[in-house]
Backbone atoms as SQL, in Angstrom:
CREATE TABLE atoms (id INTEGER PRIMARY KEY, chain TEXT, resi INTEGER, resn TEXT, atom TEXT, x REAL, y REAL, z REAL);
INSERT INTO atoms VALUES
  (1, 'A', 1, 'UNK', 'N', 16.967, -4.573, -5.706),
  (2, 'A', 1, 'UNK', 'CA', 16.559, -3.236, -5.373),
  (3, 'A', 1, 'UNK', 'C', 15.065, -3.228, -5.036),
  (4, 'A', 2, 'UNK', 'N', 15.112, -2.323, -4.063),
  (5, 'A', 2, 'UNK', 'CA', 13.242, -2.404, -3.455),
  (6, 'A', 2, 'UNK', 'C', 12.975, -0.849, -3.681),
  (7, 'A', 3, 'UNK', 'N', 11.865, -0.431, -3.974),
  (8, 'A', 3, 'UNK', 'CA', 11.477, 0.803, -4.453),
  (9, 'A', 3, 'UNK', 'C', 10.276, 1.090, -3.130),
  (10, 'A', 4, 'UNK', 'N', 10.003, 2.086, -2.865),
  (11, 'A', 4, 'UNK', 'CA', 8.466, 2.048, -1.774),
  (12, 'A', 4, 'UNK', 'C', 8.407, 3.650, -1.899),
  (13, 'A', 5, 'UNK', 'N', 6.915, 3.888, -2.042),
  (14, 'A', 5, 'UNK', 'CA', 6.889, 4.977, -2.545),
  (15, 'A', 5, 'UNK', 'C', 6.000, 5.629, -1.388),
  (16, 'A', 6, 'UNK', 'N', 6.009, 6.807, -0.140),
  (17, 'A', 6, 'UNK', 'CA', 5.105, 7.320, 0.915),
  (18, 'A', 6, 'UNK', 'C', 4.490, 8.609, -0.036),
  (19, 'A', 7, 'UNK', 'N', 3.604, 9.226, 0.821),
  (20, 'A', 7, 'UNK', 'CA', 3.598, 10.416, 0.162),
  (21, 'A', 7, 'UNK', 'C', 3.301, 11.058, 1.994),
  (22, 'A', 8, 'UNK', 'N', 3.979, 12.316, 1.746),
  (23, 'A', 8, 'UNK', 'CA', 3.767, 13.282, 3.267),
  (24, 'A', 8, 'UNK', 'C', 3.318, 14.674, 2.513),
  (25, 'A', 9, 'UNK', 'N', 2.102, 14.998, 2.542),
  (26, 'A', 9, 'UNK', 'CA', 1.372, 15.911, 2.039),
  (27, 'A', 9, 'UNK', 'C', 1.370, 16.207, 0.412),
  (28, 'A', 10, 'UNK', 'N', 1.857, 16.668, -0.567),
  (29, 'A', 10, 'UNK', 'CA', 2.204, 17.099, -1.582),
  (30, 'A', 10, 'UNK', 'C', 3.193, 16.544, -2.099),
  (31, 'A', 11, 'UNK', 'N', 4.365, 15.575, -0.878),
  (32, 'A', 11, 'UNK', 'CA', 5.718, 15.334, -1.524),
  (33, 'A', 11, 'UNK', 'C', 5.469, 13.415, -1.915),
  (34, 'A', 12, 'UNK', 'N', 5.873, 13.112, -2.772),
  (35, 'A', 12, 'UNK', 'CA', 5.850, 11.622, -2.881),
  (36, 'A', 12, 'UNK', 'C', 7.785, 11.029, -2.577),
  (37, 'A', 13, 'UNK', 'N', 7.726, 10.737, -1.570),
  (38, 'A', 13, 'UNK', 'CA', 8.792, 9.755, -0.869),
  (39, 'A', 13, 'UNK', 'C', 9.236, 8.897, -1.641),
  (40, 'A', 14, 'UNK', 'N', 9.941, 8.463, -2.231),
  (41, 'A', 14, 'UNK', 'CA', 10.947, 7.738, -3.061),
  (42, 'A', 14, 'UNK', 'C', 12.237, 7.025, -2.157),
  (43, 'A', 15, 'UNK', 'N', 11.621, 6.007, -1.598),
  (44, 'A', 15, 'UNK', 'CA', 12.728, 4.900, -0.689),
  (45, 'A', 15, 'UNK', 'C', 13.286, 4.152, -1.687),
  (46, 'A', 16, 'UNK', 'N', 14.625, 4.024, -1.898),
  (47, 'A', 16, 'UNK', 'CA', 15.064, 3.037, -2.420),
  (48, 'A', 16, 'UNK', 'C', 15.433, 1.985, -1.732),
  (49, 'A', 17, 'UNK', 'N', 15.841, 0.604, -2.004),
  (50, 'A', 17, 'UNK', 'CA', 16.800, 0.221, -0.941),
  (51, 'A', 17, 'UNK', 'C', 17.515, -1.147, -1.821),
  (52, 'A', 18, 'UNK', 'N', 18.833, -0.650, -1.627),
  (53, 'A', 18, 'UNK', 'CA', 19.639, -1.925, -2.562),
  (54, 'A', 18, 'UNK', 'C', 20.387, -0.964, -3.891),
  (55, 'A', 19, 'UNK', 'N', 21.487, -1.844, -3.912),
  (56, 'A', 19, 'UNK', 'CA', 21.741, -1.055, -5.547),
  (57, 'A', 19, 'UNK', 'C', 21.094, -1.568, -6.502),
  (58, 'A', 20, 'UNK', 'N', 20.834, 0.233, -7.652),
  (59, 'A', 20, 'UNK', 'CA', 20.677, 0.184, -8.501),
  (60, 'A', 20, 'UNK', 'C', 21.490, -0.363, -9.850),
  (61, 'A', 21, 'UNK', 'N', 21.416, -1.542, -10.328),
  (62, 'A', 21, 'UNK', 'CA', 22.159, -1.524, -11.290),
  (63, 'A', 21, 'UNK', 'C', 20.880, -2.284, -12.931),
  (64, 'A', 22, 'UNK', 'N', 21.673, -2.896, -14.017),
  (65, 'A', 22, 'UNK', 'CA', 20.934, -3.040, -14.956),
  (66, 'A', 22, 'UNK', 'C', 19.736, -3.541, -14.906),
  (67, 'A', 23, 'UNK', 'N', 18.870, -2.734, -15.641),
  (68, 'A', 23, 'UNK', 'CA', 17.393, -3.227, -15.343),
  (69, 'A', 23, 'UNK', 'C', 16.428, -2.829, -14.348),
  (70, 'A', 24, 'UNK', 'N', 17.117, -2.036, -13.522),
  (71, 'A', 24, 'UNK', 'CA', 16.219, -1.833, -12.341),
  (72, 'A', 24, 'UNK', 'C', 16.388, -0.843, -12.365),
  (73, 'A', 25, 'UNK', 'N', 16.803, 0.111, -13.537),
  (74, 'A', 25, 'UNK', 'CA', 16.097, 1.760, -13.868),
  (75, 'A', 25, 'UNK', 'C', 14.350, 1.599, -14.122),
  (76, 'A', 26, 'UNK', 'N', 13.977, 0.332, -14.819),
  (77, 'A', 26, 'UNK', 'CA', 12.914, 0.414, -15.668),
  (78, 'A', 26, 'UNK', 'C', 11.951, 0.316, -14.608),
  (79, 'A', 27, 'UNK', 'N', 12.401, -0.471, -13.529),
  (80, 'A', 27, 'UNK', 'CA', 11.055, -0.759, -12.299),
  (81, 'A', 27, 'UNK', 'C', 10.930, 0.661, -11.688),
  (82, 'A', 28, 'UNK', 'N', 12.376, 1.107, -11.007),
  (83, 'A', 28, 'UNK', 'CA', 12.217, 2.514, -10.477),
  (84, 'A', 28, 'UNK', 'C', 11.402, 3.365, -11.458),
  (85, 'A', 29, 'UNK', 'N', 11.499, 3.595, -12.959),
  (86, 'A', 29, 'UNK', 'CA', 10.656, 4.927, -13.792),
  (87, 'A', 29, 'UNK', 'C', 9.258, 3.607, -13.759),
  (88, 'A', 30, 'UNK', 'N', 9.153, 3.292, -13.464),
  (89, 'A', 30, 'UNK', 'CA', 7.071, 2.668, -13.627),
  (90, 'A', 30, 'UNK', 'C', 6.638, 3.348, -12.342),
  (91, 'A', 31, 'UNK', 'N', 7.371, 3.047, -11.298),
  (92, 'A', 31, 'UNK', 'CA', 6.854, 3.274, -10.054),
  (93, 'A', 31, 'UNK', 'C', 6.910, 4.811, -9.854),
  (94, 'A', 32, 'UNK', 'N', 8.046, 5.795, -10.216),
  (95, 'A', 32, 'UNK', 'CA', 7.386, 7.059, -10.462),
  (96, 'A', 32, 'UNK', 'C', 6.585, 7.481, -11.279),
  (97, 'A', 33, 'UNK', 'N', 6.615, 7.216, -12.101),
  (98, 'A', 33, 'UNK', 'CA', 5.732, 7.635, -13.342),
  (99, 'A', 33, 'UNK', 'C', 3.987, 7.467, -13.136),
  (100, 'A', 34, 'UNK', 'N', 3.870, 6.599, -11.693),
  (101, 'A', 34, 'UNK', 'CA', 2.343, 6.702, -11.361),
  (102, 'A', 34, 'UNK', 'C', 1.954, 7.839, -10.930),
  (103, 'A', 35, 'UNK', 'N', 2.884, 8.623, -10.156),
  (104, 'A', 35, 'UNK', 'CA', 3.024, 10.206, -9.356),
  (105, 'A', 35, 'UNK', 'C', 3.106, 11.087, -10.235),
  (106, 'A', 36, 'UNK', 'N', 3.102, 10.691, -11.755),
  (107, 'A', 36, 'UNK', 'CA', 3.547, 11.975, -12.199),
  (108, 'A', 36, 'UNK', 'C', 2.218, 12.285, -12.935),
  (109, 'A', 37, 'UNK', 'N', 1.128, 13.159, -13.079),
  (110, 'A', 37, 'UNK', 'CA', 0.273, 13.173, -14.117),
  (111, 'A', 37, 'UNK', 'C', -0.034, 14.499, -14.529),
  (112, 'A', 38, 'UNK', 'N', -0.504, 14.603, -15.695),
  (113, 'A', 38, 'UNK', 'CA', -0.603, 15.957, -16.449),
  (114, 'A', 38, 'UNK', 'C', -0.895, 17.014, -15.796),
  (115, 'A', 39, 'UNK', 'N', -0.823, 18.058, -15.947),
  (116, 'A', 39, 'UNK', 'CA', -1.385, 19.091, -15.514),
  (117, 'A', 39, 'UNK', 'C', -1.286, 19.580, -14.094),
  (118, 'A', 40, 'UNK', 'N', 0.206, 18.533, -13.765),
  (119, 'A', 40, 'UNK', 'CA', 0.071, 18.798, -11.930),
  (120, 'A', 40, 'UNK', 'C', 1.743, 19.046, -11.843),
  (121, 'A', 41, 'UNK', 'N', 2.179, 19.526, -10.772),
  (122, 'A', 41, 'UNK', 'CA', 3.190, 19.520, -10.542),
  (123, 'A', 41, 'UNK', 'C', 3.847, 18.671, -9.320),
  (124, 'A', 42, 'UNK', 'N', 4.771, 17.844, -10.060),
  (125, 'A', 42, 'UNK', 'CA', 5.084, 16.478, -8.995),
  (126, 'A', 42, 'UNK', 'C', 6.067, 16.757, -7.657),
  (127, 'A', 43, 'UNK', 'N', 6.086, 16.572, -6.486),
  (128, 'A', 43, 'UNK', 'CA', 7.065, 17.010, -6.085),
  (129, 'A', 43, 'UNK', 'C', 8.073, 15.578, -5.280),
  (130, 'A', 44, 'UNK', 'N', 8.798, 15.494, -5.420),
  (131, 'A', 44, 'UNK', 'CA', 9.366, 13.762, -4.948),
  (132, 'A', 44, 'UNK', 'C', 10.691, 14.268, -4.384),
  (133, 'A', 45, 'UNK', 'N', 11.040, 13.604, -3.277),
  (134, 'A', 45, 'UNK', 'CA', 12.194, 13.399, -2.805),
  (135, 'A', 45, 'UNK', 'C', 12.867, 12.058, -2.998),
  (136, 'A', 46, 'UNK', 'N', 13.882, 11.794, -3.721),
  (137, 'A', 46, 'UNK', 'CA', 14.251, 9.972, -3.858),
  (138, 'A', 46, 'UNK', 'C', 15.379, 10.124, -2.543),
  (139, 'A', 47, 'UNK', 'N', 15.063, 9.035, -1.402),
  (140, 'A', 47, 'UNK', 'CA', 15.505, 8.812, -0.340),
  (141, 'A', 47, 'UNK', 'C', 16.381, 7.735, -1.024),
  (142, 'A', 48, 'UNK', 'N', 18.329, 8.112, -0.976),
  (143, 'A', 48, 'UNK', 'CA', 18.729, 6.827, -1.186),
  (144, 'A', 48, 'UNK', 'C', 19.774, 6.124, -0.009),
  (145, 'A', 49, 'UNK', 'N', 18.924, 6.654, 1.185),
  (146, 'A', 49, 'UNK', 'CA', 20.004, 6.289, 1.936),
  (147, 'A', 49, 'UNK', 'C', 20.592, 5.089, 2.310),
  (148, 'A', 50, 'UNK', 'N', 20.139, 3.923, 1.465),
  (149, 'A', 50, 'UNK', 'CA', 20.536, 2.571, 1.662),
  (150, 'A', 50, 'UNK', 'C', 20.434, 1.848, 0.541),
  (151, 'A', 51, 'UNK', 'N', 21.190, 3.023, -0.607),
  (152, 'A', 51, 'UNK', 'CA', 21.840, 3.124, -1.733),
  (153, 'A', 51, 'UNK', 'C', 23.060, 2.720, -2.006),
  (154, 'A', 52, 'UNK', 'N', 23.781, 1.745, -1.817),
  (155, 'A', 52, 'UNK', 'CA', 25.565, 1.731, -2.015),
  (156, 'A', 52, 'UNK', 'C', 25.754, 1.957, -3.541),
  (157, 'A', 53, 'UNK', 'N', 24.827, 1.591, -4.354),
  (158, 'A', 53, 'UNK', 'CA', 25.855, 1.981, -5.992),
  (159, 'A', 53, 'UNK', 'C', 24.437, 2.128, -6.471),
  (160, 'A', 54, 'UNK', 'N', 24.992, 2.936, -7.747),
  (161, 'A', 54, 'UNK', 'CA', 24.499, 2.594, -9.418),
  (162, 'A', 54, 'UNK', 'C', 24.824, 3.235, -10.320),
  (163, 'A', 55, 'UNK', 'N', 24.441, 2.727, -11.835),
  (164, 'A', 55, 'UNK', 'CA', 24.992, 2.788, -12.655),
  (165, 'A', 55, 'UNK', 'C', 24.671, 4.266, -13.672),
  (166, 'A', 56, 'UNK', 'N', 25.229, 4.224, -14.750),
  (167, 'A', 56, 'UNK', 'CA', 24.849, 5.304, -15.592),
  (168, 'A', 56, 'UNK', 'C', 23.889, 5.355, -16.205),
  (169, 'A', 57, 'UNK', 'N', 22.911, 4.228, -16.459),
  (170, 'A', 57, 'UNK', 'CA', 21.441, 4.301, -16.812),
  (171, 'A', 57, 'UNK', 'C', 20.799, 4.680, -15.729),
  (172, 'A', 58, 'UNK', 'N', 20.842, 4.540, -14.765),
  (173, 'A', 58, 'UNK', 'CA', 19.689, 4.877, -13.320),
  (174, 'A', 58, 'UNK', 'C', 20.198, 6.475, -13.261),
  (175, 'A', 59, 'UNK', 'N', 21.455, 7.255, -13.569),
  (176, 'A', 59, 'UNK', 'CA', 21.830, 8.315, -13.200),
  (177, 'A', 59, 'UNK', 'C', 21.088, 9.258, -14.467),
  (178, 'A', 60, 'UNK', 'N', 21.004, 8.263, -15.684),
  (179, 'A', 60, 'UNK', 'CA', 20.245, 8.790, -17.051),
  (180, 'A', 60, 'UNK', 'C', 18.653, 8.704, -16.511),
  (181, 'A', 61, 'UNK', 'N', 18.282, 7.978, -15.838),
  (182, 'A', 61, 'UNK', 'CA', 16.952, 7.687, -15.812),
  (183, 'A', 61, 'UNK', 'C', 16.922, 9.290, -14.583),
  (184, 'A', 62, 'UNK', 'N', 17.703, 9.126, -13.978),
  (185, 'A', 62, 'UNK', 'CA', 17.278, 10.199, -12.590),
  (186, 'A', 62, 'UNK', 'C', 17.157, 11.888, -13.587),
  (187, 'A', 63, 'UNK', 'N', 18.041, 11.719, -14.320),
  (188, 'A', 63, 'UNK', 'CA', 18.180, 13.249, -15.479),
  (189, 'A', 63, 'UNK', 'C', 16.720, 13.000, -16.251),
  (190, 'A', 64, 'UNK', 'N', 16.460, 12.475, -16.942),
  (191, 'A', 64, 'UNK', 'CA', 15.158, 12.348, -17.445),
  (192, 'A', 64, 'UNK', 'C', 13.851, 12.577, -16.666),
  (193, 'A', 65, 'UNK', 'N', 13.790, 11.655, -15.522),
  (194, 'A', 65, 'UNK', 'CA', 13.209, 12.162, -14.729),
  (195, 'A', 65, 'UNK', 'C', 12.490, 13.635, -14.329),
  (196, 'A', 66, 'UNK', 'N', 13.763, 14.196, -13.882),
  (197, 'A', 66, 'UNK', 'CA', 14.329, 15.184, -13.318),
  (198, 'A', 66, 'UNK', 'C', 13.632, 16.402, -14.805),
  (199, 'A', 67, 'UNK', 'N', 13.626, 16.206, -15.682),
  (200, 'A', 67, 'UNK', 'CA', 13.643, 17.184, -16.687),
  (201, 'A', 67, 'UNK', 'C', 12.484, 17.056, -17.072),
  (202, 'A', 68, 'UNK', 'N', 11.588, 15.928, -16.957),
  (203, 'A', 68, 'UNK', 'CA', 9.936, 15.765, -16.824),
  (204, 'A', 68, 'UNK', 'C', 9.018, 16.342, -15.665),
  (205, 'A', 69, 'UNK', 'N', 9.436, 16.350, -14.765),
  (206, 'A', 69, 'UNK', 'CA', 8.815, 17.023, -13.419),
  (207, 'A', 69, 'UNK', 'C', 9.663, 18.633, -13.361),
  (208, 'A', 70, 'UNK', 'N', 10.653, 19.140, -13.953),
  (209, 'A', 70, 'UNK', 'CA', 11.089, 20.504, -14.052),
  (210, 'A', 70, 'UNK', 'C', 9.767, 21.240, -15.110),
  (211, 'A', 71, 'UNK', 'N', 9.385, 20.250, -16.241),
  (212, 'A', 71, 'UNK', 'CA', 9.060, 20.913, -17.262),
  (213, 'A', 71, 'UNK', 'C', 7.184, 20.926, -16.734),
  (214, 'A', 72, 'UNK', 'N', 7.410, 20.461, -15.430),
  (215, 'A', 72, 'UNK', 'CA', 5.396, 20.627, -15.240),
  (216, 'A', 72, 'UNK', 'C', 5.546, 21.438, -14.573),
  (217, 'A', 73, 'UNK', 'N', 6.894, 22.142, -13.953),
  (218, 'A', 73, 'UNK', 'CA', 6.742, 22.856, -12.534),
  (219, 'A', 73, 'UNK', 'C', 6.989, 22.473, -11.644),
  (220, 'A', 74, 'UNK', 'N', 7.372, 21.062, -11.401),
  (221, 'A', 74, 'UNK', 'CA', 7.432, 20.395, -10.147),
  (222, 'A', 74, 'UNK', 'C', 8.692, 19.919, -10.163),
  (223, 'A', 75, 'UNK', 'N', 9.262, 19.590, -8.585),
  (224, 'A', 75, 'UNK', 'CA', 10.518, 19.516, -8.307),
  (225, 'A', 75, 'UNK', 'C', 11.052, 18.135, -7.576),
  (226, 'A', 76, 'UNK', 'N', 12.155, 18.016, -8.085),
  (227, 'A', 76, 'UNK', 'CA', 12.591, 16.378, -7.571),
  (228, 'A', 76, 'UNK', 'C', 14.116, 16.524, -6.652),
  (229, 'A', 77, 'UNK', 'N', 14.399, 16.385, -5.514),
  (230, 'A', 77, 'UNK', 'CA', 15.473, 16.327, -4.595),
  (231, 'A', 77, 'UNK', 'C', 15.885, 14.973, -4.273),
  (232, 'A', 78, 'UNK', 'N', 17.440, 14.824, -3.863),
  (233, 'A', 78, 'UNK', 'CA', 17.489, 13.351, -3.553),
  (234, 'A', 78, 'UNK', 'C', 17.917, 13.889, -1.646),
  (235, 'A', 79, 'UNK', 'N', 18.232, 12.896, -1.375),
  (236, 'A', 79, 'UNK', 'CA', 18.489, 12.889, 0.052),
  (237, 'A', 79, 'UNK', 'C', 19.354, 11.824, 0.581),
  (238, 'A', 80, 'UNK', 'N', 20.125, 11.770, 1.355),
  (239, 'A', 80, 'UNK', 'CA', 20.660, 10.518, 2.210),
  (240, 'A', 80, 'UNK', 'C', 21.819, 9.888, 1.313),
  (241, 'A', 81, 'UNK', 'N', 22.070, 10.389, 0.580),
  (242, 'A', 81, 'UNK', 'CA', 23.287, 9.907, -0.366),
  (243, 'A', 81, 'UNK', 'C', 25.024, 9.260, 0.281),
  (244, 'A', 82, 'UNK', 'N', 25.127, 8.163, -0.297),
  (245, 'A', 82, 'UNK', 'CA', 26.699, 7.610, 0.754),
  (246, 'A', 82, 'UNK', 'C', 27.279, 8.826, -0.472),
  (247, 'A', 83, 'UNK', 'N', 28.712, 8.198, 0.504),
  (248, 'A', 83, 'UNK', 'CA', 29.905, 9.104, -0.506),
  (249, 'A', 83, 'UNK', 'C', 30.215, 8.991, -1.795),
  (250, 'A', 84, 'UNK', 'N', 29.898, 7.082, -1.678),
  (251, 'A', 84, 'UNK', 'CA', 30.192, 7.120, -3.306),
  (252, 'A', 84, 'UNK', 'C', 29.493, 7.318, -4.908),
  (253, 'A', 85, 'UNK', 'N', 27.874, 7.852, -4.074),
  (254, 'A', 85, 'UNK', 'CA', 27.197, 8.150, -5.052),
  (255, 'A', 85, 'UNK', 'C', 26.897, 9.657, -5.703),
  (256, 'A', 86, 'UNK', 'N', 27.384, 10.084, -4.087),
  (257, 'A', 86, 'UNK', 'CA', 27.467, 11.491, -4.264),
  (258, 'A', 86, 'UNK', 'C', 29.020, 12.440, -4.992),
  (259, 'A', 87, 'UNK', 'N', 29.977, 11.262, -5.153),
  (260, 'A', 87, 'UNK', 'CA', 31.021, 11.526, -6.029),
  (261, 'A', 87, 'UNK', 'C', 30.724, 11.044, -7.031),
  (262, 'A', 88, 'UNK', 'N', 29.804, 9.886, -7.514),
  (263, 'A', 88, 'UNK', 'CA', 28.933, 9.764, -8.843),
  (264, 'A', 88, 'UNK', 'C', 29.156, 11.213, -9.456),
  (265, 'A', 89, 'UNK', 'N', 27.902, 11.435, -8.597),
  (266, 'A', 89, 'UNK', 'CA', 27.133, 12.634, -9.073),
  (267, 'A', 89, 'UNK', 'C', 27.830, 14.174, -9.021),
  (268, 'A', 90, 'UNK', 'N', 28.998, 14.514, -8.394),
  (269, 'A', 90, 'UNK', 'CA', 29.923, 15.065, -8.320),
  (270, 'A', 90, 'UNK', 'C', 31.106, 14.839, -9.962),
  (271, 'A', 91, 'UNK', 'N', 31.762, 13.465, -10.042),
  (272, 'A', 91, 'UNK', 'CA', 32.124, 13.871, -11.191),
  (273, 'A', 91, 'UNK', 'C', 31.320, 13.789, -12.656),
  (274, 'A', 92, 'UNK', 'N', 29.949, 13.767, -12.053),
  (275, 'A', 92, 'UNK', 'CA', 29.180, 13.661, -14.005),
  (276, 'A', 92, 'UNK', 'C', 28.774, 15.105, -13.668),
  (277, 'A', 93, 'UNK', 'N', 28.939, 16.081, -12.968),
  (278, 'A', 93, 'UNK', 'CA', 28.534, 17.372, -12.708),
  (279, 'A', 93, 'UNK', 'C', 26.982, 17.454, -12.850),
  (280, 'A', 94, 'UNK', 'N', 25.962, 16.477, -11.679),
  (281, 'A', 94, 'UNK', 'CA', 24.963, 16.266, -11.969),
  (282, 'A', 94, 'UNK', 'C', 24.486, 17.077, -10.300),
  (283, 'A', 95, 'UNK', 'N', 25.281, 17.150, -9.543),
  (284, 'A', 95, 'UNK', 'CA', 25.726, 18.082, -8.210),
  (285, 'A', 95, 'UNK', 'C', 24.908, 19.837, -8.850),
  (286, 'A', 96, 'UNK', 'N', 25.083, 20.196, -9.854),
  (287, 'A', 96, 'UNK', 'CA', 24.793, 21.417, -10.440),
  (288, 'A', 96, 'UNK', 'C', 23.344, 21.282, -10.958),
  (289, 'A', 97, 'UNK', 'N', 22.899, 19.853, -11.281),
  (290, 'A', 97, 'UNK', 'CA', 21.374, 20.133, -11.015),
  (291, 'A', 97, 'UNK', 'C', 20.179, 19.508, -10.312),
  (292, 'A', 98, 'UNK', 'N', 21.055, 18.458, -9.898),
  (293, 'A', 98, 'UNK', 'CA', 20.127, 18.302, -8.492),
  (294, 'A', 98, 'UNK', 'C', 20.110, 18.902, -7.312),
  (295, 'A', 99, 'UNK', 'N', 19.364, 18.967, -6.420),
  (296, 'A', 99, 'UNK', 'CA', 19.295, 19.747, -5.046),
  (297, 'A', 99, 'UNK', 'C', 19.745, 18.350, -4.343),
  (298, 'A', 100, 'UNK', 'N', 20.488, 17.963, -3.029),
  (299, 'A', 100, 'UNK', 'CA', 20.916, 17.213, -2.848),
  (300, 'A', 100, 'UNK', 'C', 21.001, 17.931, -1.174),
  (301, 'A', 101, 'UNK', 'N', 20.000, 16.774, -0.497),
  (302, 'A', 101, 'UNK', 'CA', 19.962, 16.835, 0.465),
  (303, 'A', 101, 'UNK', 'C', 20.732, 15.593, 2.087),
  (304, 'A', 102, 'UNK', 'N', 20.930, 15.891, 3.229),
  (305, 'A', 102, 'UNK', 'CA', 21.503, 15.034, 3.577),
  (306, 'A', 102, 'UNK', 'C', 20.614, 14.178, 4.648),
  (307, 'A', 103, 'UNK', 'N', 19.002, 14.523, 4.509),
  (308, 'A', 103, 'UNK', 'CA', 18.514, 13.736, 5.199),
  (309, 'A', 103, 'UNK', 'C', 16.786, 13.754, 4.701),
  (310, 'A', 104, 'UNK', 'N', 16.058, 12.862, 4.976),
  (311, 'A', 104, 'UNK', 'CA', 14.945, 13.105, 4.308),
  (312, 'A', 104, 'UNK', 'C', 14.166, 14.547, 4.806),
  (313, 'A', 105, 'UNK', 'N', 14.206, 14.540, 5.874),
  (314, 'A', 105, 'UNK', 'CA', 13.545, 15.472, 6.841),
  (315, 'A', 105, 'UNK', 'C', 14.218, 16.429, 6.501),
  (316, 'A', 106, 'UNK', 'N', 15.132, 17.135, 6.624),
  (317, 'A', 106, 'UNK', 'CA', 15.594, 18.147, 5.522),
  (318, 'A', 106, 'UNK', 'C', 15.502, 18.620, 4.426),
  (319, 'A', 107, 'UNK', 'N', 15.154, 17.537, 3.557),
  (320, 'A', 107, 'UNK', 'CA', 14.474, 17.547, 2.049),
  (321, 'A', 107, 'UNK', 'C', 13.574, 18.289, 2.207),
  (322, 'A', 108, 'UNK', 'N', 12.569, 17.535, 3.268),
  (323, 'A', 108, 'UNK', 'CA', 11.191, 17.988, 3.119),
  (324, 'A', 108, 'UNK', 'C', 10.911, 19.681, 4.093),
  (325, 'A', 109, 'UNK', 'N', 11.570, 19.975, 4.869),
  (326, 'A', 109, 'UNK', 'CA', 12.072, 21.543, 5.196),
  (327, 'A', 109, 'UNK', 'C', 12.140, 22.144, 4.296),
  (328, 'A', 110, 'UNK', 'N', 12.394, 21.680, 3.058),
  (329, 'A', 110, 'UNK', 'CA', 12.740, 22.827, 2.006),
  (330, 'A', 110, 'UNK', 'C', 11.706, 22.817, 1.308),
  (331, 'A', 111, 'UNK', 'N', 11.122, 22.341, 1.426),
  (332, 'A', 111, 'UNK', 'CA', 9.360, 22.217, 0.646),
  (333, 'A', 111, 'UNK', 'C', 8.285, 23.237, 1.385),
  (334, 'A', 112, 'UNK', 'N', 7.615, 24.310, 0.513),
  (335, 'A', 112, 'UNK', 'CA', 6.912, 25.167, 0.994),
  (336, 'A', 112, 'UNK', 'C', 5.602, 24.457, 1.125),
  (337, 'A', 113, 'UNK', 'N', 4.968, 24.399, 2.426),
  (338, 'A', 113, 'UNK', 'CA', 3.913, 23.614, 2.373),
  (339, 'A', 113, 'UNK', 'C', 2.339, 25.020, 2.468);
């Protein structure tokens, strides 16, 4: 798994590329966790469009995440999702709290700049 992180104004870009599976929750949360700092509100889109799998720790790590940047104010969207991650996330009913977009550039449309 390759992680690369852009930033386009306010939003920090979250490329993945490769599946996520054991162990490579911990590289993905270092590499956000540089974007995230006190007193600010983070805003990230994780691009996984060349995502084929992962597991239930990376889907735990994305909820954690997700509930650290809710609680500064700031907001986290994914984007580019295949089918089978997005039925992941469909049957852990994780569809109900992520925003889930189908392209990066769309993501970032929804961002008030």
């Amino acid at each position: 798994m390759k992680v690369k992180v852009t930033t386009r104004g306010e939003v920090n870009i979250v490329k993945i590329e490769g599946a996520i599976k054991s162990g490579d929750e911990y590289n993905l949360a270092e590499k956000m966790e540089k974007y995230i700092k006190p007193n600010s509100a983070p805003k990230f889109i994780i691009d996984m469009k060349k995502v084929p799998f992962i597991n239930s720790a990376a889907l735990g790590l994305f909820l954690n995440i997700f509930k650290h940047v809710d609680y500064l104010k700031g907001r986290m969207v994914f984007a580019g999702l295949n089918s089978d991650v997005e039925n992941l996330m469909e049957i852990t009913k994780l569809t109900s709290v992520f925003e889930i977009f189908k392209s990066v550039d769309e993501a970032l449309e929804s961002y008030d700049f």
